[in-house]
N, CA, C and O of each residue as an XYZ file, in Angstrom:
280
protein
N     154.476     30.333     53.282
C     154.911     30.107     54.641
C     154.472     31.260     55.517
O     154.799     32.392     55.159
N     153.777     31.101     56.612
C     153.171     32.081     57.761
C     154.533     32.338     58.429
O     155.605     31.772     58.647
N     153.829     33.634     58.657
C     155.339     34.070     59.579
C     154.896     33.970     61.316
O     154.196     34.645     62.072
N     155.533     33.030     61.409
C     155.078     32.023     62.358
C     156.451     31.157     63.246
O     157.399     30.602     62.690
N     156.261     31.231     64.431
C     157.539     30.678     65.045
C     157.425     28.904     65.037
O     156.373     28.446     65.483
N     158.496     27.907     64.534
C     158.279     27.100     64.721
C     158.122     26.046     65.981
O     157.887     24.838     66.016
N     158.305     26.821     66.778
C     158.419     26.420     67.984
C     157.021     26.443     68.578
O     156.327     25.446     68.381
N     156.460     27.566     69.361
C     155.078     27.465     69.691
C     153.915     27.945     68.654
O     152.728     27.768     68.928
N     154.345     28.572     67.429
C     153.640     28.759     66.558
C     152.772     29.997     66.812
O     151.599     30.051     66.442
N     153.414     31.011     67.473
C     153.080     32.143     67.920
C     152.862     32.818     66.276
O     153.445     32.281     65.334
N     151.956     34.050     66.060
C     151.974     34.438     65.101
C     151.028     36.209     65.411
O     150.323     36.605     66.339
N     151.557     36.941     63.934
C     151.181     38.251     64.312
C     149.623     38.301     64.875
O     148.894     37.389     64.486
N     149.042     39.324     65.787
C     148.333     39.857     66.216
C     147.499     41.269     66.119
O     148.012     42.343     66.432
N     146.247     41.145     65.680
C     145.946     42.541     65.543
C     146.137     43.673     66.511
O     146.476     43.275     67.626
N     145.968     45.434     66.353
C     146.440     46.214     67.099
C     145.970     47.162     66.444
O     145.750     47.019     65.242
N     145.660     48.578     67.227
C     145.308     49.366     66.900
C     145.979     50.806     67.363
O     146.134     51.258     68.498
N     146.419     51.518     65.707
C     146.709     52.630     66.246
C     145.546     54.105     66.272
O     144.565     54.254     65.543
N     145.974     54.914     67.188
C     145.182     55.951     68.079
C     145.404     56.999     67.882
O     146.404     57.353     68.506
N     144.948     57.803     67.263
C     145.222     59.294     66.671
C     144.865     60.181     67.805
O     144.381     59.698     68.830
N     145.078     61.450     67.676
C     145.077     62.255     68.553
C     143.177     62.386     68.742
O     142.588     62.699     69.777
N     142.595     62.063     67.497
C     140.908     62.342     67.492
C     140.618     61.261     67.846
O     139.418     61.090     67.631
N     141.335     59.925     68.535
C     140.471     58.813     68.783
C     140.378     57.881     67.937
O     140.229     56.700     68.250
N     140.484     58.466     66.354
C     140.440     57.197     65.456
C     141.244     56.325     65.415
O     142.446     56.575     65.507
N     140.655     54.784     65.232
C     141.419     53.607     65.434
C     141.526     53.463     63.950
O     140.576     53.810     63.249
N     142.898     52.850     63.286
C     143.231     52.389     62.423
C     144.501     51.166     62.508
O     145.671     51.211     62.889
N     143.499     49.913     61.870
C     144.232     48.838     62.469
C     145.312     48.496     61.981
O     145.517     49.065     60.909
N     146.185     47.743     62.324
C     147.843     47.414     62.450
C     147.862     46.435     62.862
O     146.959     46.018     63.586
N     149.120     45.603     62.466
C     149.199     44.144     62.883
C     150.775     44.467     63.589
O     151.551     45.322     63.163
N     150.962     43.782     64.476
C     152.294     43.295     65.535
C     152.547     42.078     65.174
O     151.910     41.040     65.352
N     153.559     42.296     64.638
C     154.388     40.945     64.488
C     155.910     40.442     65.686
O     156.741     41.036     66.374
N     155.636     39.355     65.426
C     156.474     38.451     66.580
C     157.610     38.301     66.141
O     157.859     37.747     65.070
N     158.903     39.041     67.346
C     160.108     39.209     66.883
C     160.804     37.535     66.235
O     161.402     36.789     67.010
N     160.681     37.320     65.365
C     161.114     35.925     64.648
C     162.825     35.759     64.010
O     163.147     36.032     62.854
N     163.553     35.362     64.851
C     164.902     35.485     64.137
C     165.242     33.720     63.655
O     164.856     32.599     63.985
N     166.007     34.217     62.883
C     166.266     32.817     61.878
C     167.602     32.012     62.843
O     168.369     32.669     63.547
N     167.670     30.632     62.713
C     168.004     29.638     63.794
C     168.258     28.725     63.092
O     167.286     28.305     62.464
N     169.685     27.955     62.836
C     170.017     26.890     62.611
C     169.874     25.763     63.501
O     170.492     25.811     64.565
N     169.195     24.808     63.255
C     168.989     23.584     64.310
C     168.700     22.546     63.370
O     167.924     22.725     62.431
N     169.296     21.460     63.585
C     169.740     20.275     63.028
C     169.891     20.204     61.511
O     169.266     19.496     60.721
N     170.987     21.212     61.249
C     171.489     21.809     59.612
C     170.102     22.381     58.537
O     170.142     22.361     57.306
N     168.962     22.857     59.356
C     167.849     23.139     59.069
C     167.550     25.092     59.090
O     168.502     25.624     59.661
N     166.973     25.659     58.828
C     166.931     27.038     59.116
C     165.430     27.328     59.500
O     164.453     27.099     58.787
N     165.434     27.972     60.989
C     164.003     27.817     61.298
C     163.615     29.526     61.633
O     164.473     30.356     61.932
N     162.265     29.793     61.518
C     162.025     30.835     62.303
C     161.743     30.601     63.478
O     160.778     29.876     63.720
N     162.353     31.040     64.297
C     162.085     31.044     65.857
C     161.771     32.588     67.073
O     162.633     33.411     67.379
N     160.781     32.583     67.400
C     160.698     33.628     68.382
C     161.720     33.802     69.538
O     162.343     32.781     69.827
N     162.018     35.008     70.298
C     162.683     35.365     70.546
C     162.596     34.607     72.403
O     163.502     34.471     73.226
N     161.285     34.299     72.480
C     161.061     34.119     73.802
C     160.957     32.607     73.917
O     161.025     31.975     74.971
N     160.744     31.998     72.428
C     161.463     30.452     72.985
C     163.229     30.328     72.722
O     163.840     29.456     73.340
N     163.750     30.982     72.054
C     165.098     31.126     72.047
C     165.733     31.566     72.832
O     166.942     31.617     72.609
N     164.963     32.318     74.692
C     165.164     32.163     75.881
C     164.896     31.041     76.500
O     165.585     30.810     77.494
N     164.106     30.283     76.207
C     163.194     29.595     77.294
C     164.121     28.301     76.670
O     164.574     27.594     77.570
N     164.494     27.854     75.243
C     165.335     26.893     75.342
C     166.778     27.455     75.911
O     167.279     26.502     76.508
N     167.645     28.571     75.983
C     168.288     28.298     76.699
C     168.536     27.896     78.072
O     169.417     27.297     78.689
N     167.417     28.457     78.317
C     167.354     28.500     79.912
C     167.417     26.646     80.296
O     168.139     25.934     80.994
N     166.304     26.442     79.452
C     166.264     24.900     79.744
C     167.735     24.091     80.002
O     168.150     23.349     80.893
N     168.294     24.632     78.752
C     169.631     23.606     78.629
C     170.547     23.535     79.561
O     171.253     22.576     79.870
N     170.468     25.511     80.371
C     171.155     25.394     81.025
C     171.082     24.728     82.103
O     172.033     24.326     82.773
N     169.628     24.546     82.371
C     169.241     23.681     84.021
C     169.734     22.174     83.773
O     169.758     21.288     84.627
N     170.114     22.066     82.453
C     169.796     20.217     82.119
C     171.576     19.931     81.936
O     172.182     18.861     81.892
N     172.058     21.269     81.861
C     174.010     21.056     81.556
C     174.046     21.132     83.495
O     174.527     20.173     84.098
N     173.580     22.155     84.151
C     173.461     21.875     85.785
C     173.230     20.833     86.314
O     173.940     20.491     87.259
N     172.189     20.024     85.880
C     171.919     19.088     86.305
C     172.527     17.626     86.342
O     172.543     16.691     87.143
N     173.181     17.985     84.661
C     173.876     17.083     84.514
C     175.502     16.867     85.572
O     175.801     15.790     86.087
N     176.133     17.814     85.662
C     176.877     18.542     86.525
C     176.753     17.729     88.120
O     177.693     17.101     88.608
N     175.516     17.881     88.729
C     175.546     17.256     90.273
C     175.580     16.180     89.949
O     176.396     15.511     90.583
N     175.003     15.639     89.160
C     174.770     14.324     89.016
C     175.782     13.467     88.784
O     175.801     12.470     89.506
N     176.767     13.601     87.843
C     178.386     13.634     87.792
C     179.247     13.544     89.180
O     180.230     12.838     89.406
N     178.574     14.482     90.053
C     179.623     14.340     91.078
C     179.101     14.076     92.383
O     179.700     14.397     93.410
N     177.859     13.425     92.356
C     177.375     12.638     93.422
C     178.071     11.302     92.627
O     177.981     10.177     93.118
């Protein structure tokens, strides 16, 4: 299993670290991935769709909200 978000499928990236002489020696960045229960399932999920779905829900619990009281 890639360590890999299931959501957009974001995954680590190369990077380079920089010594004081300039030399590059490469390094990988990995994508903050925290573990997520969703539909009695355990997922890896990144940190920036585990914003971006809240955010969603919250516009869609708002929305639901006016809509109710029109």
């Amino acid at each position: 299993m890639a360590r890999s978000c299931a959501f957009c499928n974001r995954s680590s990236m190369k990077a380079a670290r920089r010594s004081h002489s300039n030399i590059k020696v490469l390094r990988r960045q990995y994508v903050n991935l925290q573990k997520k229960w969703i539909d009695e399932k355990s997922l890896l999920i990144c940190t920036r769709c585990i914003k971006t779905t809240k955010k969603k829900a919250a516009v869609a619990v708002k929305a639901s909200k006016t809509k109710v009281g029109l």
